[in-house]
C-alpha positions in Angstrom: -16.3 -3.7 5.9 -14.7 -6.7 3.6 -15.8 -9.8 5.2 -13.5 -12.9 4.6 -15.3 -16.0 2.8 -14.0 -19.6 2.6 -13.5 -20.7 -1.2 -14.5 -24.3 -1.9 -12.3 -25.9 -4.4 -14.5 -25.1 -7.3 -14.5 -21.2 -6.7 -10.8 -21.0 -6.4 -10.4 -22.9 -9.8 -12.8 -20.4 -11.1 -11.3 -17.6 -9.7 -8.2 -18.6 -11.3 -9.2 -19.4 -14.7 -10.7 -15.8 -14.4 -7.2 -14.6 -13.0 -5.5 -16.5 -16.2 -8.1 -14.6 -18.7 -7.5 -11.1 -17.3 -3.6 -11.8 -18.3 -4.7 -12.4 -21.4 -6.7 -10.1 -22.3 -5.5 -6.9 -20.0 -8.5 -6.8 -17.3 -9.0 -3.4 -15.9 -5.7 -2.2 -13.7 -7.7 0.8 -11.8 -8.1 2.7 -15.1 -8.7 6.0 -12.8 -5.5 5.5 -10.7 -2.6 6.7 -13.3 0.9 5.8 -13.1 2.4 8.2 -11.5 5.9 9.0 -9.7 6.1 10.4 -6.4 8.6 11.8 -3.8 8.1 11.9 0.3 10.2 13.8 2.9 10.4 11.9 5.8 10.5 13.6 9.2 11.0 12.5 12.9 9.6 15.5 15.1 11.0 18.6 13.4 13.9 16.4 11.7 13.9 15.7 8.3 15.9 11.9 8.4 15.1 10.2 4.6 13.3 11.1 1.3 11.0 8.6 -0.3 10.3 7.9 -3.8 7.6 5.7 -4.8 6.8 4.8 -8.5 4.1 2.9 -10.0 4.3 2.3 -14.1 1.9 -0.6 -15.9 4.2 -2.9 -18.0 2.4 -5.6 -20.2 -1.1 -5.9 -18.1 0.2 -5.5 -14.7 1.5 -2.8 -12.4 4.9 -2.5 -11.0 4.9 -0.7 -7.5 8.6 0.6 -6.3 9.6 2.5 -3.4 13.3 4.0 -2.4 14.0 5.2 0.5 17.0 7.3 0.9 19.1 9.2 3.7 18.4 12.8 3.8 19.6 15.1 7.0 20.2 13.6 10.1 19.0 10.0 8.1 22.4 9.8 6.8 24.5 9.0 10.1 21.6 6.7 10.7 21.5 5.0 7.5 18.1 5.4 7.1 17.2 3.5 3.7 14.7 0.4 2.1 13.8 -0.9 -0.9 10.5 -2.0 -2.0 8.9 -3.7 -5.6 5.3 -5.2 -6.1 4.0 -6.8 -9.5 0.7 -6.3 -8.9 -2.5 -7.6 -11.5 -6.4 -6.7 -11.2 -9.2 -9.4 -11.3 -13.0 -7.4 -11.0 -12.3 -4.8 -7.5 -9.6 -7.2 -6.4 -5.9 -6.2 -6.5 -4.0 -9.2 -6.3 -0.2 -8.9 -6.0 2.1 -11.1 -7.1 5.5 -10.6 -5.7 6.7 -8.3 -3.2 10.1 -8.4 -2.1 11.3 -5.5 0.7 15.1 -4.9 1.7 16.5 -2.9 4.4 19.6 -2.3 6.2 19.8 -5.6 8.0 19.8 -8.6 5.8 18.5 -10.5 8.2 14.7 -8.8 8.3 14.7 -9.3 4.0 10.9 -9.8 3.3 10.0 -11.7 0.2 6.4 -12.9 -0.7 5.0 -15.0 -3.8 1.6 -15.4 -3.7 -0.4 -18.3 -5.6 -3.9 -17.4 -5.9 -4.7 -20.7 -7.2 -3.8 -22.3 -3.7 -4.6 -19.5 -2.1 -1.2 -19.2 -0.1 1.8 -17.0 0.2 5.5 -18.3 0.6 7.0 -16.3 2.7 10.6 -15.8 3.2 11.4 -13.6 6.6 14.2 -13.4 9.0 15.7 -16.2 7.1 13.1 -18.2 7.6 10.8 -19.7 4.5 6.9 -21.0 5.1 3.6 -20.5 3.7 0.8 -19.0 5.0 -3.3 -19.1 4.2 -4.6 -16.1 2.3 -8.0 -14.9 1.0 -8.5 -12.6 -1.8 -8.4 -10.3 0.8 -5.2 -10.4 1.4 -2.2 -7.6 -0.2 1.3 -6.7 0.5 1.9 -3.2 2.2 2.3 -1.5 -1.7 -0.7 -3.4 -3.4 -3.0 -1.8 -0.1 -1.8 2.1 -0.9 -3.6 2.0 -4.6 -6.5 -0.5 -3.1 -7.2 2.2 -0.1 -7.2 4.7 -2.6 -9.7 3.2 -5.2 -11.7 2.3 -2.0 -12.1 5.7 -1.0 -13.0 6.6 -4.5 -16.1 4.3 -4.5 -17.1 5.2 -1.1 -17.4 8.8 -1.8 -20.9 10.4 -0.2 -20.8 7.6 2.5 -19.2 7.0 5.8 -15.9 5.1 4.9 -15.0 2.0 8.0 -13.0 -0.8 6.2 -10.8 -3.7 7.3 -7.6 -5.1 5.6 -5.4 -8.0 5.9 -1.5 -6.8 5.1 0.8 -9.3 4.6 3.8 -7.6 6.6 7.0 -8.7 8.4 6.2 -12.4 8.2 2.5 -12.4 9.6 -0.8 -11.3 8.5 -2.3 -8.2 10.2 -5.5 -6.9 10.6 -5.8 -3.2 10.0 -8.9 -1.0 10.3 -9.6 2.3 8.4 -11.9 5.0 9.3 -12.8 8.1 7.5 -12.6 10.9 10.2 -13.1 14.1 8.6 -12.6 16.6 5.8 -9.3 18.5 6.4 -7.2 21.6 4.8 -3.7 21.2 4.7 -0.9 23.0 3.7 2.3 21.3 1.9 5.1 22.9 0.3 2.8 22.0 -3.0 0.1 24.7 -2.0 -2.7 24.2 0.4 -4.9 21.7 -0.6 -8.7 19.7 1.0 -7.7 16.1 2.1 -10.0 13.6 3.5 -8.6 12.4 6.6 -8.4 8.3 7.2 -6.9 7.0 10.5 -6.0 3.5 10.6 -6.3 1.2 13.9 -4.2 -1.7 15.6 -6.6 -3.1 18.0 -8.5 0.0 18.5 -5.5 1.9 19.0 -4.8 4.6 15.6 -1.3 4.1 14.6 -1.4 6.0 11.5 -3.4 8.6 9.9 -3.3 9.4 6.2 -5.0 12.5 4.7 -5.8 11.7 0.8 -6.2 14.7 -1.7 -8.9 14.5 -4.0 -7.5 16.9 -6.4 -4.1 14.3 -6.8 -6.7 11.5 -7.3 -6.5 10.4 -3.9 -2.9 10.1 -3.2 -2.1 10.9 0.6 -0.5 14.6 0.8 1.0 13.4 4.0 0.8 10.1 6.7 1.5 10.2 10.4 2.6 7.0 12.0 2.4 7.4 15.7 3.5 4.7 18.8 1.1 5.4 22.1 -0.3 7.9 19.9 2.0 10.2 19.4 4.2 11.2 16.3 6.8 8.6 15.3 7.1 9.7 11.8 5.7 12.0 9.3 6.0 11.6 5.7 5.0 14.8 4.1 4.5 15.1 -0.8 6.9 17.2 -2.4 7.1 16.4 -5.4 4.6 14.2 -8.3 4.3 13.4 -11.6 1.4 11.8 -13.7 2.6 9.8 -16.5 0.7 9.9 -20.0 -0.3 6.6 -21.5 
């Protein structure tokens, strides 16, 4: 579990002369997490409704994170599309994004986030609305958390897995919990594959549930997203491609 420690003024200068260094010199980015592009089909019950692609390239010392979605099927009376982009660095285990900046249909519900680690605080823009808000080192946007989750799972291997993350989402903070359930085959229209299955809680409640594939370094084969606990949404891999460095 990642417990969430007040920084005296001191250790956030340090911090971010440490943050400052790593751009210079190119700390670590996840060395065992490769760029890599991938594509989703996303389903309501039986229905395929959008395809997303998600793509995350290293340019300079940092890590661009993008994500399309697009209308497929019934998605495109629906207009079922967003846009996503992260700029992501690494300081020691921490992956500390940048920017993140989401669009969707409505104008209105535009996210954009720029986080300064020296003042540990995000300015948020949301709704129309712009503010800051408090944030530990904790703290990543919803793109930054899919490669932290991953390496997180990577280090916890041979031991029970129970974490807790603070997203930066729609405006707000929010505290998720992730729990390593079980070992599970699956089969994808990639082949049949062993997954380690993590379900994430709201306040006790699971309202996701991701099975990662060890053989694709982790990266989830498919994720449920459920309302009362049942199937809102299912985002199955179809496609993915490693990039060489």
């Amino acid at each position: 579990m990642i417990i969430s420690v007040k920084v005296n003024t001191l250790t956030a200068k340090y911090i971010f002369l440490l943050l400052l260094c790593s751009i210079v010199v190119g700390d670590s980015l996840g060395e065992e997490l490769s760029p890599f592009k991938a594509t989703y089909k996303i389903g309501i019950p039986n229905i395929t409704g959008a395809e997303m692609t998600v793509t995350v390239k290293r340019e300079d010392n940092k890590l661009l994170y993008q994500s399309k979605v697009t209308p497929a099927g019934l998605g495109k009376l629906l207009n079922i599309k967003a846009y996503s982009y992260s700029k992501i660095i690494r300081l020691g285990k921490y992956w500390l994004p940048i920017v993140y900046e989401k669009e969707v249909p409505d104008k209105n519900k535009k996210q954009l986030y720029r986080f300064d680690w020296k003042n540990y605080k995000a300015s948020v823009l949301y709704k129309g609305q712009q503010y800051d808000l408090a944030i530990s080192k904790n703290t990543v946007d919803e793109n930054t958390f899919q490669l932290k989750l991953r390496e997180d799972i990577i280090n916890s291997l041979g031991a029970d897995f129970e974490q807790d993350y603070t997203l930066l989402s729609d405006g707000r903070l929010k505290e998720r919990r992730f729990v390593k359930k079980a070992d599970q085959t699956i089969k994808t229209r990639l082949g049949t594959f062993k997954t380690i299955r993590v379900v994430r809680y709201k306040d006790e409640i699971p309202d996701q549930i991701y099975w990662l594939s060890p053989e694709h370094n982790y990266l989830p084969l498919k994720i449920v997203k459920l309302s009362d606990e049942k199937v809102k949404t299912t985002l199955t891999l179809t496609s993915l491609v490693v990039f060489d460095e």
